[in-house]
ZAZA-606756 format. One line per 4 residues: number of its first residue (from 1); for each residue x, y, z of C-alpha. Coordinates in Angstrom, 1 decimal. Layout:
NUM = X Y Z  ...;
END
This chain:
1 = -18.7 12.3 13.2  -15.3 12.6 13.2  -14.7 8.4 11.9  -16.8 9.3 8.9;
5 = -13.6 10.3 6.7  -11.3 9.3 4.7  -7.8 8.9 6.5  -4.2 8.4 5.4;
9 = -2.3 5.3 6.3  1.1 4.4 5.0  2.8 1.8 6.6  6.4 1.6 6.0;
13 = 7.2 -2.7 4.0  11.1 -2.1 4.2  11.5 -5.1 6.1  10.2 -7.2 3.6;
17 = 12.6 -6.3 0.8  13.4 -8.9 -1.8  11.1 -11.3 0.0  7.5 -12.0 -1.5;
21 = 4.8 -11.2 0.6  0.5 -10.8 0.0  -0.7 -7.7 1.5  -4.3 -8.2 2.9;
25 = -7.0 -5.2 3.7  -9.9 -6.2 6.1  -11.3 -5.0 9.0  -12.2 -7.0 12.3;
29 = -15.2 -6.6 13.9  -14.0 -7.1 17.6  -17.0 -8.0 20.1  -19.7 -6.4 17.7;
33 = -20.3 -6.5 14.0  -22.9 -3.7 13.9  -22.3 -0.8 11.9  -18.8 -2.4 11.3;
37 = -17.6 -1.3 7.6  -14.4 -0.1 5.8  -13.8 0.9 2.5  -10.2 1.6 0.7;
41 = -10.1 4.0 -2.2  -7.6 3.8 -4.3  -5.0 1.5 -2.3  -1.1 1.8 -3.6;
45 = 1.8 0.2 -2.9  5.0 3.1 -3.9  8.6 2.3 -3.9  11.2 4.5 -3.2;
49 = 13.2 4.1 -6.5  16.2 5.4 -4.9  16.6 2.1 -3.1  15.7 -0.5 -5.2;
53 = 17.8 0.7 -8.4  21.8 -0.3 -8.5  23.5 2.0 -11.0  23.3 2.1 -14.1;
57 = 20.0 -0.9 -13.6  16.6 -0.9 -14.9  14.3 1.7 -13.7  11.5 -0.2 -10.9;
61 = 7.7 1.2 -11.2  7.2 4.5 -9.2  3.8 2.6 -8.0  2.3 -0.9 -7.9;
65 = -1.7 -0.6 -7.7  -4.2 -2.0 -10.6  -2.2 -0.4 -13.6  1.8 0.0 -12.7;
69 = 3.0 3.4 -13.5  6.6 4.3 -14.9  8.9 7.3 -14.6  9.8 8.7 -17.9;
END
């Protein structure tokens, strides 16, 4: 079936810049827990580097997930 795949989300946190925040993934069973399941693979959290670096300032992670990654 069609809900047996893996599918894209990216929800846009600009909003919450310079303010700490705890992102949560679960799922909600409604009416009916049957068959209810969810699994994330690989979840990131990426930051447009163009925003968040002032001239000439340190350069941010390109990613936050279980291992930070930095541009060279």
């Amino acid at each position: 079936p069609d809900e047996r795949r893996w599918v894209e989300v990216r929800v846009p946190l600009a909003s919450y810049a310079g303010r700490q925040i705890e992102i949560t993934l679960r799922t909600d069973p409604v009416d009916d827990v049957r068959n209810d399941w969810a699994g994330w693979g690989n979840p990131l959290v990426v930051i447009d580097r163009t925003l968040l670096r002032p001239p000439n300032g340190p350069i941010v992670p390109a990613s936050v997930g279980t291992r930070p990654t930095f541009p060279r």
